[in-house]
C-alpha positions as CSV (number, residue, x, y, z in Angstrom):
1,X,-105.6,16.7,-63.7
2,X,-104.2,20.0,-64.6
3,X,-100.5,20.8,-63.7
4,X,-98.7,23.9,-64.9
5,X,-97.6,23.8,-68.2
6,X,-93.9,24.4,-69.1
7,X,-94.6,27.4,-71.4
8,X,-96.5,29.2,-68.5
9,X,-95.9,32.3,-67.3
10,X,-96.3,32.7,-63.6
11,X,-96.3,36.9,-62.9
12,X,-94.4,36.1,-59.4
13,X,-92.2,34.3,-61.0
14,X,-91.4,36.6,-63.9
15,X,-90.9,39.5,-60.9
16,X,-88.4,37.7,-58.4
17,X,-89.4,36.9,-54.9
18,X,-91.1,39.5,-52.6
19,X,-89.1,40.6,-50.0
20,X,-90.6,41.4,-46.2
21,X,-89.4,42.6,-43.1
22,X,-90.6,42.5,-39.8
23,X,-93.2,44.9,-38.4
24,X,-91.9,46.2,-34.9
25,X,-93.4,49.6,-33.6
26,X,-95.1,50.8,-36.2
27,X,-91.8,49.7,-38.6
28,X,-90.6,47.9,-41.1
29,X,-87.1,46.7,-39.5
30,X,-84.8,43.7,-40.7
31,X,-84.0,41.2,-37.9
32,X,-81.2,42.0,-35.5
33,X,-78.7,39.4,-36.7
34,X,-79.6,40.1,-40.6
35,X,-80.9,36.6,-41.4
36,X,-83.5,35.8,-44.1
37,X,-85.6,32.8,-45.2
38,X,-86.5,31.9,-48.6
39,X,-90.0,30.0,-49.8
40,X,-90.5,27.7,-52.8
41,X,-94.0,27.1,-53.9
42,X,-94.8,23.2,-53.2
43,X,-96.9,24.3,-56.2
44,X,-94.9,25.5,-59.0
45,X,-91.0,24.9,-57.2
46,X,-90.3,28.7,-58.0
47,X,-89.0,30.9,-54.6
48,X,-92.1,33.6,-54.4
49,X,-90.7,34.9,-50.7
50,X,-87.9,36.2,-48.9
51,X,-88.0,37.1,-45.0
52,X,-86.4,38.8,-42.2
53,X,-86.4,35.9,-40.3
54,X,-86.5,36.9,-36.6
55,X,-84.7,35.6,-33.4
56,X,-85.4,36.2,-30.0
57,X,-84.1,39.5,-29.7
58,X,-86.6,40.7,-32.3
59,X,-88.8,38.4,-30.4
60,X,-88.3,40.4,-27.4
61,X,-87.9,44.2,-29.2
62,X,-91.9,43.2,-30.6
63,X,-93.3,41.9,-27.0
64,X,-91.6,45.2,-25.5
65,X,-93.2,47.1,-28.3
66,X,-96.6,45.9,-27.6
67,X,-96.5,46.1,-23.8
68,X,-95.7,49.7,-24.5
69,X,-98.4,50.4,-26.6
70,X,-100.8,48.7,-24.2
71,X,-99.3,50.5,-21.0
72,X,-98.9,53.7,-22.4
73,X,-100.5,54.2,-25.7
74,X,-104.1,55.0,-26.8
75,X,-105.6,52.0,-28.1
76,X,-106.7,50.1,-24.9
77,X,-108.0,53.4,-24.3
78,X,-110.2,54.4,-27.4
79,X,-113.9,53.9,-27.6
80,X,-115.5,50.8,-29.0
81,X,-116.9,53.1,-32.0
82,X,-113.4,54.4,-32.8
83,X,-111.9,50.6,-32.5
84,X,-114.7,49.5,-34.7
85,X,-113.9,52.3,-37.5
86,X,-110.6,51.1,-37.6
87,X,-111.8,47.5,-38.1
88,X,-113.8,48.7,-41.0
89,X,-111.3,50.6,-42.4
90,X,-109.4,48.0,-42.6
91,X,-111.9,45.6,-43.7
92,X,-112.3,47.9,-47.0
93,X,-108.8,48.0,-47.9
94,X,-108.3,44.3,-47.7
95,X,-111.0,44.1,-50.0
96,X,-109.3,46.2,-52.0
97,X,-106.4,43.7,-52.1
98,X,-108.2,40.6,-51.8
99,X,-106.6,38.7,-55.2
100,X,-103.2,39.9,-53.9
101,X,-104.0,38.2,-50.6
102,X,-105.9,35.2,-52.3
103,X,-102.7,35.0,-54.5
104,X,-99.9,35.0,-51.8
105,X,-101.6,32.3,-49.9
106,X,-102.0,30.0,-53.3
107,X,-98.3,30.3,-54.1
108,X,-96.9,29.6,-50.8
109,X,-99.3,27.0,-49.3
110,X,-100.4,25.0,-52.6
111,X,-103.9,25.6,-52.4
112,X,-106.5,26.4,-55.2
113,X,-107.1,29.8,-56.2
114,X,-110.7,29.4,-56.1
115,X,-110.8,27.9,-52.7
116,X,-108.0,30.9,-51.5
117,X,-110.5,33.6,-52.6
118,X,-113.4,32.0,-50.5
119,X,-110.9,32.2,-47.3
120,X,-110.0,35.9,-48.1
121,X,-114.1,36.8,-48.6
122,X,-114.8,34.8,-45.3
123,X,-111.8,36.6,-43.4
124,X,-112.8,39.9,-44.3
125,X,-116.3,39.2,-42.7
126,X,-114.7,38.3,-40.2
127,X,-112.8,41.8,-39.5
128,X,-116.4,43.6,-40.3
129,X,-118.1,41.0,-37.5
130,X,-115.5,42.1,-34.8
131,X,-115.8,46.1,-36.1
132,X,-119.8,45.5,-35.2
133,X,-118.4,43.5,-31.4
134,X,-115.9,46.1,-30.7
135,X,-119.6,48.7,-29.7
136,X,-121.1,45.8,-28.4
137,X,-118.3,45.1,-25.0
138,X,-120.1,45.7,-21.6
139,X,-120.8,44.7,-18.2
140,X,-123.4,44.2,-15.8
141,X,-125.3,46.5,-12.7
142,X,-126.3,44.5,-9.9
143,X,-128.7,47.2,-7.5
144,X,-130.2,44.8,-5.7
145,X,-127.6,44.1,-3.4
146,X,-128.5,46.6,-0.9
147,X,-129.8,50.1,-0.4
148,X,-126.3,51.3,0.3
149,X,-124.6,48.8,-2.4
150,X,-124.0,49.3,-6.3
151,X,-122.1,46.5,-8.1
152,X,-121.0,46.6,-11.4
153,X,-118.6,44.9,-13.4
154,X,-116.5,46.1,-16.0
155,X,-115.0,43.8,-19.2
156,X,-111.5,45.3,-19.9
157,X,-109.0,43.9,-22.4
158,X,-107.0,41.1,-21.0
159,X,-103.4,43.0,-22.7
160,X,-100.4,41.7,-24.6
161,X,-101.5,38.6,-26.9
162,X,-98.9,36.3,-29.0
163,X,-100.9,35.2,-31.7
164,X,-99.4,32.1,-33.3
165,X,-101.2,31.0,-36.5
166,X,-100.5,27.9,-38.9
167,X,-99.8,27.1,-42.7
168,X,-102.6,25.7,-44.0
169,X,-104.9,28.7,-43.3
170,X,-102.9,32.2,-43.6
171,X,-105.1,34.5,-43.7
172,X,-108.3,32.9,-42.5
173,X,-106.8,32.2,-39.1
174,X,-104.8,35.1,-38.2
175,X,-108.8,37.1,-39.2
176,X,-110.3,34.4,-36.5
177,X,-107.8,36.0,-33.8
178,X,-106.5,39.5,-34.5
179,X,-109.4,41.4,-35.3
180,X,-111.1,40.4,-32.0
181,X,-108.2,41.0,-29.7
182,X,-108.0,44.6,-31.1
183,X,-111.9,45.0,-31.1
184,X,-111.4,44.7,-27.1
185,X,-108.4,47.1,-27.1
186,X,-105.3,44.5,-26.6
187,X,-102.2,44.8,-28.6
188,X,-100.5,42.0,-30.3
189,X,-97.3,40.2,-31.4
190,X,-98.1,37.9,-34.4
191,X,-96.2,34.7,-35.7
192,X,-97.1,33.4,-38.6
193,X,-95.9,30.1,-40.2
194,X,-92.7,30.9,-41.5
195,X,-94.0,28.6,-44.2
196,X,-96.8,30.9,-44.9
197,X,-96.2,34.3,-43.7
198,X,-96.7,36.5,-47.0
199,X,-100.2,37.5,-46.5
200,X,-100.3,38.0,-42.4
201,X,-97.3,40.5,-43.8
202,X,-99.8,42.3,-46.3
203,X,-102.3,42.4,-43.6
204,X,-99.5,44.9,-41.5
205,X,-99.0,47.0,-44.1
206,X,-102.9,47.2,-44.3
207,X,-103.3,47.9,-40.5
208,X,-100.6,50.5,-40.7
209,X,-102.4,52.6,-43.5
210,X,-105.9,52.1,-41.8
211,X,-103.8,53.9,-39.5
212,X,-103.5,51.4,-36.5
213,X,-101.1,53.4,-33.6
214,X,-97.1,51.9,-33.5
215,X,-96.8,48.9,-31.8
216,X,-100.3,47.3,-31.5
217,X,-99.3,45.0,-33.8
218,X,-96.3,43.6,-34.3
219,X,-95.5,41.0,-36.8
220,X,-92.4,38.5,-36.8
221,X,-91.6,35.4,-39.2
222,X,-89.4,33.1,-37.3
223,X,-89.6,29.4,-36.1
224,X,-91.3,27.9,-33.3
225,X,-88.4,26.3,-31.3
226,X,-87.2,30.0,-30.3
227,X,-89.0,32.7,-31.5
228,X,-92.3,31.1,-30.6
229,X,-91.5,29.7,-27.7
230,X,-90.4,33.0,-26.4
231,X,-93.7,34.4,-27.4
232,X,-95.0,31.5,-25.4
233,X,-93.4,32.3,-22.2
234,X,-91.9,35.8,-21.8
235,X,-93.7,37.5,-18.2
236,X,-94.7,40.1,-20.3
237,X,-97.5,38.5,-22.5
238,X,-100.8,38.1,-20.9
239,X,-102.5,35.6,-23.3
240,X,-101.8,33.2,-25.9
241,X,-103.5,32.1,-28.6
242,X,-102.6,29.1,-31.0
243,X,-103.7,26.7,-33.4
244,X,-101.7,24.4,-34.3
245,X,-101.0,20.8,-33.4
246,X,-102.1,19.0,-30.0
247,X,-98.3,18.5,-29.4
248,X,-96.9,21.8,-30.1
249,X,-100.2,23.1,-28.1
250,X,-99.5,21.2,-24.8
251,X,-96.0,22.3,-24.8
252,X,-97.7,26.5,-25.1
253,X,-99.7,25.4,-22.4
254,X,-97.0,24.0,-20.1
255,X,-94.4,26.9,-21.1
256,X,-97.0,29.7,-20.2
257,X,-97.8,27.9,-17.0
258,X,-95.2,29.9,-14.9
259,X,-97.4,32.9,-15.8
260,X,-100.5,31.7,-16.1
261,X,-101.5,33.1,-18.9
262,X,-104.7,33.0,-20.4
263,X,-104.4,30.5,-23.1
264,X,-107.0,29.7,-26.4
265,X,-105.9,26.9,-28.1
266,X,-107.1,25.1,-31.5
267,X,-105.6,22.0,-32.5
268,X,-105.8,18.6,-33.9
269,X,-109.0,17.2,-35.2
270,X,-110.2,13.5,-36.3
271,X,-113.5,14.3,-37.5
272,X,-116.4,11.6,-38.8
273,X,-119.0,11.9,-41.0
274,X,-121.7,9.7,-40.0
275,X,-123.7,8.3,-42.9
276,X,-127.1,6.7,-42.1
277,X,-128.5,4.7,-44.9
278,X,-131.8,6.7,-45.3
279,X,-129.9,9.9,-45.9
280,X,-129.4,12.1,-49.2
281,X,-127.5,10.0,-50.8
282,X,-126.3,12.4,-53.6
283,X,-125.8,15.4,-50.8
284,X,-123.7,12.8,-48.4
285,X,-121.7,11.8,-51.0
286,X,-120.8,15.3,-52.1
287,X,-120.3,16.3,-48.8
288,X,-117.8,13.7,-48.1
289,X,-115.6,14.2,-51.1
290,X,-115.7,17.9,-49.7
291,X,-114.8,16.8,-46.4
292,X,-112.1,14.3,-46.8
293,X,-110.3,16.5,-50.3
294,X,-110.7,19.9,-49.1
295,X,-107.6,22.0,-48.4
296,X,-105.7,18.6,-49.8
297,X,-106.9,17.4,-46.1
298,X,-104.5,19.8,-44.5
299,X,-107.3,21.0,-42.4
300,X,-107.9,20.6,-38.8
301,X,-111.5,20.1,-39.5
302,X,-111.3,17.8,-42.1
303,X,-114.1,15.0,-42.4
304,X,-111.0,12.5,-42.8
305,X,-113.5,9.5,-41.6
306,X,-116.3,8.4,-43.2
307,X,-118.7,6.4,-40.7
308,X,-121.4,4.6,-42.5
309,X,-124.4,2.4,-42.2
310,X,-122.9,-1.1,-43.4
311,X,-126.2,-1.5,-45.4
312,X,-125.2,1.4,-47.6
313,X,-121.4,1.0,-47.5
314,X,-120.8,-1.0,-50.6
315,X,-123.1,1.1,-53.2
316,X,-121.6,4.8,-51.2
317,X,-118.0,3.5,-51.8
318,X,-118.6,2.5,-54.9
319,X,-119.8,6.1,-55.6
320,X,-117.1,7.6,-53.8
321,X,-114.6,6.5,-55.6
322,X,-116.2,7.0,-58.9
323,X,-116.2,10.7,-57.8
324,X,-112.9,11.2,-56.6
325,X,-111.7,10.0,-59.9
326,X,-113.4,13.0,-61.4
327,X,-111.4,15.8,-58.7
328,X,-109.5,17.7,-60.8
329,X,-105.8,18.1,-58.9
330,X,-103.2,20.4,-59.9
331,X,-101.9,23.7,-60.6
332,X,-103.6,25.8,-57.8
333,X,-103.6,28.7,-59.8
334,X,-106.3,27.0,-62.2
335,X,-109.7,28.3,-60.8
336,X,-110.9,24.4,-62.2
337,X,-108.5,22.8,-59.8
338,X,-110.1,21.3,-56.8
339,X,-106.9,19.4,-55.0
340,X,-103.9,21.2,-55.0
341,X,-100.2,20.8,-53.4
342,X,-98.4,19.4,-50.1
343,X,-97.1,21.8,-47.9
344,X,-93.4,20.0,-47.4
345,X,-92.2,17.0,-49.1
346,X,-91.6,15.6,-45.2
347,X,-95.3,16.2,-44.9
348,X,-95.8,14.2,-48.2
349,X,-93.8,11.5,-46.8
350,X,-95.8,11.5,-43.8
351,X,-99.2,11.2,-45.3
352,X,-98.1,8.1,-47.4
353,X,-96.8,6.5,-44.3
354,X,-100.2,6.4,-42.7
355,X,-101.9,5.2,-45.7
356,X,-98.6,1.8,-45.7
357,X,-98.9,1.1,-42.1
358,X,-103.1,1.2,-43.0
359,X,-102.2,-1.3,-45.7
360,X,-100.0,-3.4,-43.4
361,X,-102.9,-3.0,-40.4
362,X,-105.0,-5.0,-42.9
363,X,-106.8,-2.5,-44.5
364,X,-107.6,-1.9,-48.2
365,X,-107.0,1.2,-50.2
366,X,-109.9,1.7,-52.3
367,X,-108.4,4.6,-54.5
368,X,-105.3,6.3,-54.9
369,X,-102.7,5.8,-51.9
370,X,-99.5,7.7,-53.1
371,X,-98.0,10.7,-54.7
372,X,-98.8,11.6,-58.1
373,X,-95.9,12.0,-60.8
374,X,-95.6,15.7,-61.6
375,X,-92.5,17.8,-63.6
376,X,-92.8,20.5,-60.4
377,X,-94.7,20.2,-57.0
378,X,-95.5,17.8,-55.1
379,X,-99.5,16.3,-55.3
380,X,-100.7,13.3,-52.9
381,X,-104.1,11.5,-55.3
382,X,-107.3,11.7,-53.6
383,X,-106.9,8.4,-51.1
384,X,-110.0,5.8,-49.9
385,X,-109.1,3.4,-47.3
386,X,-111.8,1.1,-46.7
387,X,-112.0,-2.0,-43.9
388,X,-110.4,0.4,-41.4
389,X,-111.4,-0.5,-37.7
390,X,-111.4,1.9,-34.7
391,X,-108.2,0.6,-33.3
392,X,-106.2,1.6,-36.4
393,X,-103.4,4.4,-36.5
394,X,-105.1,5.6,-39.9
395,X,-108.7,6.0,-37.7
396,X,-107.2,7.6,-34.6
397,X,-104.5,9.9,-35.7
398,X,-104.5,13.1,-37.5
399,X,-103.3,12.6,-41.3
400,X,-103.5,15.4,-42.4
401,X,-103.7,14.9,-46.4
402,X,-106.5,14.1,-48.5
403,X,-106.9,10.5,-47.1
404,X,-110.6,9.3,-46.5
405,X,-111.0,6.1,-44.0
406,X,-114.2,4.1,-44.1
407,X,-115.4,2.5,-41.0
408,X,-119.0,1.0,-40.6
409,X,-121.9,0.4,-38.1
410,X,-124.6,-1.3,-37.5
411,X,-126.9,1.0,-34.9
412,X,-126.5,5.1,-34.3
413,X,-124.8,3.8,-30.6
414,X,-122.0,2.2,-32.6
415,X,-121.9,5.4,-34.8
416,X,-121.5,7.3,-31.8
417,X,-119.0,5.3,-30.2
418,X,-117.3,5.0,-33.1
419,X,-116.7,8.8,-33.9
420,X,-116.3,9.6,-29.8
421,X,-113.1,6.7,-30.0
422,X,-110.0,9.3,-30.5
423,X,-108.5,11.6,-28.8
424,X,-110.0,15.2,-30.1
425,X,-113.3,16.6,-30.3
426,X,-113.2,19.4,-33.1
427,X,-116.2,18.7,-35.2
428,X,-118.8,15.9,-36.9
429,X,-121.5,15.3,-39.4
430,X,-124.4,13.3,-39.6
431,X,-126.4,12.9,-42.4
432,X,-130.1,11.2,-42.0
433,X,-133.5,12.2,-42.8
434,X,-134.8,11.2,-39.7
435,X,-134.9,14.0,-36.9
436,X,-134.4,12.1,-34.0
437,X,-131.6,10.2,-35.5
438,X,-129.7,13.2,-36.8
439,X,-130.6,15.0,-32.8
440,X,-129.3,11.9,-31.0
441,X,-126.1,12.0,-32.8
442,X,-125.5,15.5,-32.4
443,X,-126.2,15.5,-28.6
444,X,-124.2,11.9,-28.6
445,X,-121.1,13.1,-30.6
446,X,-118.3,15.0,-28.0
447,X,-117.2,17.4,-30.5
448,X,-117.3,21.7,-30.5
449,X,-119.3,21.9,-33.7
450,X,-121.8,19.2,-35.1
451,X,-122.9,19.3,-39.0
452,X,-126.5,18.1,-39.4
453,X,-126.9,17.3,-43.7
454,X,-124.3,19.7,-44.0
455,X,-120.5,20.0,-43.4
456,X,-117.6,22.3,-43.1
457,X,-119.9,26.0,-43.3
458,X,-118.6,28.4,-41.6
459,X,-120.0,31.2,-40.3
460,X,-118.9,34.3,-38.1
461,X,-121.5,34.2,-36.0
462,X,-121.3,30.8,-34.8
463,X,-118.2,29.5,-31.8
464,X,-115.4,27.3,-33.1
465,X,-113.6,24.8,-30.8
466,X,-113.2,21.9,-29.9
467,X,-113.4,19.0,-26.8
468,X,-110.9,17.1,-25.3
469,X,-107.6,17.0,-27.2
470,X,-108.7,19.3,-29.8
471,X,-108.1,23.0,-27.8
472,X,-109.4,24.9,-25.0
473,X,-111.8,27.7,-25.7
474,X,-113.6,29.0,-28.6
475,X,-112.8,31.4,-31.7
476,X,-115.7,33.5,-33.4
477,X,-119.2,34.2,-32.0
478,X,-120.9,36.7,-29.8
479,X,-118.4,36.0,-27.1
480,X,-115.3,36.6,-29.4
481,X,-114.2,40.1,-28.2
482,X,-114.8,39.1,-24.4
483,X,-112.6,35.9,-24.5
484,X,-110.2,39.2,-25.1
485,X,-111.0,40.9,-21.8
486,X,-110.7,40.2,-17.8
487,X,-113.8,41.0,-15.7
488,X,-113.4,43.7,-13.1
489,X,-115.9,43.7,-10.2
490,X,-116.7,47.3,-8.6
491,X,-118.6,47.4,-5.5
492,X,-119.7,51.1,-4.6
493,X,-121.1,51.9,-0.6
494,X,-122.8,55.2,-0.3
495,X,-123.8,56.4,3.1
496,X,-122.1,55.5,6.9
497,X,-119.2,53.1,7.3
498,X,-120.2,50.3,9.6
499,X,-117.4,50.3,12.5
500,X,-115.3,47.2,12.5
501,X,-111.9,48.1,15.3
502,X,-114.1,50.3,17.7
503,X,-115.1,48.8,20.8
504,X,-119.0,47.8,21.1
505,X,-120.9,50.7,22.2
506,X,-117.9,53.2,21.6
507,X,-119.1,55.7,18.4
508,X,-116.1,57.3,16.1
509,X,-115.3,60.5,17.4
């Protein structure tokens, strides 16, 4: 393990905190009532951020902003090209600032350095992949509705979107939302996690200087109980899009309902790798570790169950655990580090309360099962819970730590049962040599994405959602601009007007 040494000298800490404002309008304005916010790295227990924190004034001065700038102002009204060149334009100055970025997210969220610059590189594809979309945002001709008839319809962007993003991916999911809802010429109010708004921040001041027009986006740090939920359910926003919990996503749905608003939602996940004995062993087993430890298991798509053939499940434990001894976790800011910190110590808390009530259910943890020890921060060890059945809290609910349960089977039905026994639908693996076996599990599994000898790639090309509890609608793809966009129909008559008031026989004077 590698945690940060006293002697160390942290640059952000050296400087002071950064200080932020809100974006409103094309400015950078303190909230009304002059409140701020402060952050501590869960890494290093230094403050690295200081906020305007926003209430629901602000709130409402950023929704009136956007609306403004959708009614009145140019961007709904560009071209696709000149959209797209902003995009790009973008794109290349975030790379220019990607180890800022990559930086900002380690110190406030805990995660590794190594891992933060992958999410920057994979976000800024992401801007370039909507740039290309923004051209690409049509309708369709129907002429064979008649000699006199021409229908077309028209995609045009749906308008004013609150964007509400989570802590445990900054800048990777505010780059799954934003970039697409501009590409189809909507404007935006953002929310970040006020745990984790430092780089959604940066990402203003980028748009601003790619010279993005006032008031197409708007950014506000604030908390969810008022200044989201006024995001959620003003009459002036026209869509919503969230990831976050299942919980905090049925209560967007139900306070946007007097609207109906158009509402994308990611949430919870409680996703299973299912191990067939004839698999890869070596690949699975890597895959797993990946899976389960990634992101410290904060991640909606983590492989937190491991569902394996219960011929094999003794010698793949037995390696499992002989490889999680060997993840290095600590100090985020060490490019070796694999695992880093916990988001809040109440989230710490929470994690090790699963992992008890596990042990109490009857279950045996296999490795690790509680906090590690550290001078600053706060680490959860890499956690294997093995004899776990299906009707166990620790099988059913999201953890979200780095805590892997085991649960075994004796046919690919069982396997499929097994992983389709919770709530949610966001993702699974299955790892088998066979073709048929690894195709039966995929069409079996109800989940939005399915891993076959693989798990957790990512790829802008490809949708992202999830089934049943686990959101409505789909992130990324082909399709990413138009889930931005209404669909106009336009019916054309050329020629006479067939008479419809007159009298039969009677011709219009």
């Amino acid at each position: 393990m590698s945690f940060l040494n006293p002697n160390t000298t942290i640059p952000e800490a050296a400087a002071g905190p950064r200080s932020y404002r809100l974006l409103i309008d094309g400015q950078w304005v303190d909230a009304a009532d002059g409140r701020t916010l402060e952050r501590v790295s869960p890494s290093h227990g230094i403050m690295v951020s200081r906020y305007a924190l926003a209430g629901v004034p602000d709130a409402e001065r950023a929704i009136a902003a956007g609306r403004r700038a959708f009614d009145a102002g140019p961007w709904p009204r560009l071209s696709g090209r000149e959209r797209g060149d902003l995009l790009l334009r973008t794109a290349g100055l975030l790379s220019a600032r990607a180890e800022e970025l990559a930086r900002l997210d380690v110190l406030e969220s805990g995660k590794p350095i190594a891992q933060a610059r992958g999410e920057v590189a994979a976000a800024i594809d992401m801007w370039r992949y909507a740039a290309a979309l923004a051209r690409d945002v049509h309708g369709e001709s129907y002429a064979s509705l008649g000699e006199s008839v021409l229908g077309l319809t028209l995609r045009e962007p749906v308008g004013l979107v609150s964007i509400i993003t989570p802590w445990n991916f900054p800048f990777l999911i505010v780059s799954q939302k934003l970039p697409f809802a501009l590409a189809a010429g909507c404007t935006a109010v953002v929310k970040p996690s006020e745990l984790t708004s430092a780089s959604t921040l940066v990402l203003g001041e980028v748009l601003l200087e790619a010279g993005l027009p006032a008031g197409v986006v708007n950014i506000v740090v604030g908390h969810g109980a008022d200044v989201g939920a006024r995001l959620v359910d003003h009459p002036a926003v026209d869509m919503i899009s969230f990831t976050g919990s299942t919980l905090v996503g049925k209560k967007a749905v139900a306070a946007g309902a007097d609207t109906l608003k158009r509402v994308s939602l990611e949430l919870g996940g409680k996703n299973g790798q299912i191990v067939f004995a004839d698999c890869d062993m070596e690949a699975a087993i890597d895959a797993v570790l990946f899976g389960a430890f990634f992101n410290a298991g904060e991640c909606c798509n983590a492989g937190s169950r491991l569902i394996i053939e219960r011929s094999a499940a003794d010698a793949f434990l037995d390696r499992l655990v002989e490889g999680s001894r060997a993840i290095n976790v600590g100090d985020p800011l060490d490019p070796d580090t694999l695992v880093g910190a916990i988001i809040t110590d109440e989230h710490l808390d929470k994690i090790e309360g699963y992992v008890n009530d596990a042990g109490q259910a009857g279950a045996r943890v296999a490795l690790g099962g509680s906090r590690v020890e550290t001078r600053t921060g706060r680490f959860m060890a890499p956690t294997i819970v093995d004899g776990v059945s299906p009707g166990m809290r620790i099988a059913r609910e999201e953890v979200f730590g780095p805590v892997l349960s085991v649960l075994t089977f004796e046919s690919a039905e069982e396997a499929i049962r097994i992983a389709n026994d919770t709530d949610y639908g966001l993702s699974a693996g299955v790892w088998s040599r066979d073709v048929d076996t690894c195709m039966g599990v995929a069409r079996g599994v109800r989940s939005g994405t399915v891993w076959v000898n693989t798990f957790m790639d990512g790829h802008s090309e490809l949708p992202f959602g999830g089934y049943k509890q686990s959101g409505l609608g789909r992130e990324l793809g082909r399709h990413a601009v138009t889930d931005y966009t209404e669909t106009k129909t336009v019916q054309i008559h050329r020629g006479p007007r067939t008479n419809w008031w007159l009298p039969r026989g009677e011709k219009k004077a």
